[in-house]
C-alpha positions as CSV (number, residue, x, y, z in Angstrom):
1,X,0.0,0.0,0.0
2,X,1.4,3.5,-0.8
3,X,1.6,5.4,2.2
4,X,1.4,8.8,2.7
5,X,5.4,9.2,2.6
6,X,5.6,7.8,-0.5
7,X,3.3,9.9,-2.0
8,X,5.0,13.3,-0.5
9,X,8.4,12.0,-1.7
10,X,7.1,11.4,-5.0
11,X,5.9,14.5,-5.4
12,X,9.0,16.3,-4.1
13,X,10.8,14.5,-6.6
14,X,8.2,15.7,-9.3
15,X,8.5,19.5,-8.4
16,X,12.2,19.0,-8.0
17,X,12.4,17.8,-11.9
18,X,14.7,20.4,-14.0
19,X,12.9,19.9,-17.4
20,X,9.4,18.9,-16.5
21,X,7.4,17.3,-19.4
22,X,3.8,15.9,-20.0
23,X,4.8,12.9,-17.9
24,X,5.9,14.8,-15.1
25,X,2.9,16.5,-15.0
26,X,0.9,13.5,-15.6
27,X,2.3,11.5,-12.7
28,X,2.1,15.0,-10.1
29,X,-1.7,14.6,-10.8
30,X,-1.5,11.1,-10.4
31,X,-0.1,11.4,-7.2
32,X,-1.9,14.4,-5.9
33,X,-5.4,12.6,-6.8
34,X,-3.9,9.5,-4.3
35,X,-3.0,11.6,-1.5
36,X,-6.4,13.8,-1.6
37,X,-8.1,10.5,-1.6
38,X,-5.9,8.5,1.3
39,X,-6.3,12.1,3.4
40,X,-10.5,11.4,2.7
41,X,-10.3,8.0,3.9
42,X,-7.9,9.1,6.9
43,X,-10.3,12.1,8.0
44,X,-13.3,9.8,7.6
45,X,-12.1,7.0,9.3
46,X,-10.7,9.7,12.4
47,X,-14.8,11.0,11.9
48,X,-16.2,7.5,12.4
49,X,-13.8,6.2,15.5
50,X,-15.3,9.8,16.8
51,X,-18.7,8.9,16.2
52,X,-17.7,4.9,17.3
53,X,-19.1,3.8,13.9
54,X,-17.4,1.1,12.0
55,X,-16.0,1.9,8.8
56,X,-15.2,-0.2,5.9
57,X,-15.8,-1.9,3.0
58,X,-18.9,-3.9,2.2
59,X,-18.9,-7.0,-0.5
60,X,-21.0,-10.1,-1.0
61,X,-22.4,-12.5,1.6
62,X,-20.7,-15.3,3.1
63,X,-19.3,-17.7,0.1
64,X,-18.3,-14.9,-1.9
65,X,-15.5,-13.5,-0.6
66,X,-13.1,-15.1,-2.7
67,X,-12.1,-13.7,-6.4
68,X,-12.9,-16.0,-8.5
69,X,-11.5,-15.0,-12.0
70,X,-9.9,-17.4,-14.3
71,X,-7.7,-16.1,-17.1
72,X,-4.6,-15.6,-18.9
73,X,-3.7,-12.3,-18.0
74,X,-1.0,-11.9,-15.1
75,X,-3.5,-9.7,-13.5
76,X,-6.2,-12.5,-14.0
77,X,-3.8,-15.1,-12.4
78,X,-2.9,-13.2,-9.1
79,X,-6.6,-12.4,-8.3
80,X,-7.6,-15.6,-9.0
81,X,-8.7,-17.2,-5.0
82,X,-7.4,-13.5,-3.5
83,X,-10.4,-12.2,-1.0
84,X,-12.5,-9.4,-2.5
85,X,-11.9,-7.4,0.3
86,X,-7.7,-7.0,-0.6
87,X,-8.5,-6.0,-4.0
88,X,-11.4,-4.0,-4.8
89,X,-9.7,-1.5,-2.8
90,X,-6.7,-1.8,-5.0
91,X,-9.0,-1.4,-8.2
92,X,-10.7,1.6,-6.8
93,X,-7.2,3.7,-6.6
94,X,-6.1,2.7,-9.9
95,X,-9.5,3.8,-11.1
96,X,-9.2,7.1,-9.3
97,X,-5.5,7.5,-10.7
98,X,-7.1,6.4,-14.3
99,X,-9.6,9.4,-13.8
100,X,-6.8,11.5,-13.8
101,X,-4.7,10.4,-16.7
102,X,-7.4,9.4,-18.8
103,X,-10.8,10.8,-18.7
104,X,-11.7,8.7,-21.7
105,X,-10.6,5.4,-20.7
106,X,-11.9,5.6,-17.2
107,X,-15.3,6.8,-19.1
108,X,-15.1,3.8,-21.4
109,X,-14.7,1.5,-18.3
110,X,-17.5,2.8,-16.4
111,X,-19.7,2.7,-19.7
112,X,-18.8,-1.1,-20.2
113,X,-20.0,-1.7,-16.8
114,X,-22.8,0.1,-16.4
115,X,-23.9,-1.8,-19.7
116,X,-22.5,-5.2,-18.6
């Protein structure tokens, strides 16, 4: 998991860059969208332990919990028997990362889905 660290150091390292190009600025967004969305998670999380509510994520019912995704892809093949729970999360911040550095792909995605 990238921590919060990472993501400062990454970014240091971006502004520090002496001839910035598209890909600098590309992966400064990148990075900037992550650390906006880990500081939401961390402030609602701090809001919830507050309240003493429970925060977290919700998938299917009992039986489900395991990925079960059979494929050729070497993303396919490390999913395959994971629990749900280790990588939806993961799928959600590349998404958010893909909203960044390409509206129109992450568009395309949540079209095919939506009509899935």
């Amino acid at each position: 998991m990238i921590t919060k660290q990472d993501l400062l150091e990454a970014i240091a390292e971006c502004q520090g860059t002496r001839s910035p190009n598209a890909n600098t600025a590309i992966k400064l967004a990148a990075f900037y969208t992550i650390l906006d969305h880990l500081e939401e998670k961390t402030e609602d999380r701090d809001k919830a332990k507050a309240d003493g509510n429970h925060m977290g994520y919700s998938f299917a019912g009992p039986g489900s919990e395991t990925v079960h995704y059979e494929g050729d892809s070497e993303f396919a093949k490390l999913i395959d028997g994971m629990n749900q729970a280790d990588v939806w999360p993961t799928i959600d911040e590349l998404m958010s990362t893909v909203k960044v550095i390409n509206a129109r792909l992450y568009n395309g995605v949540l079209k095919k889905l939506s009509t899935s």
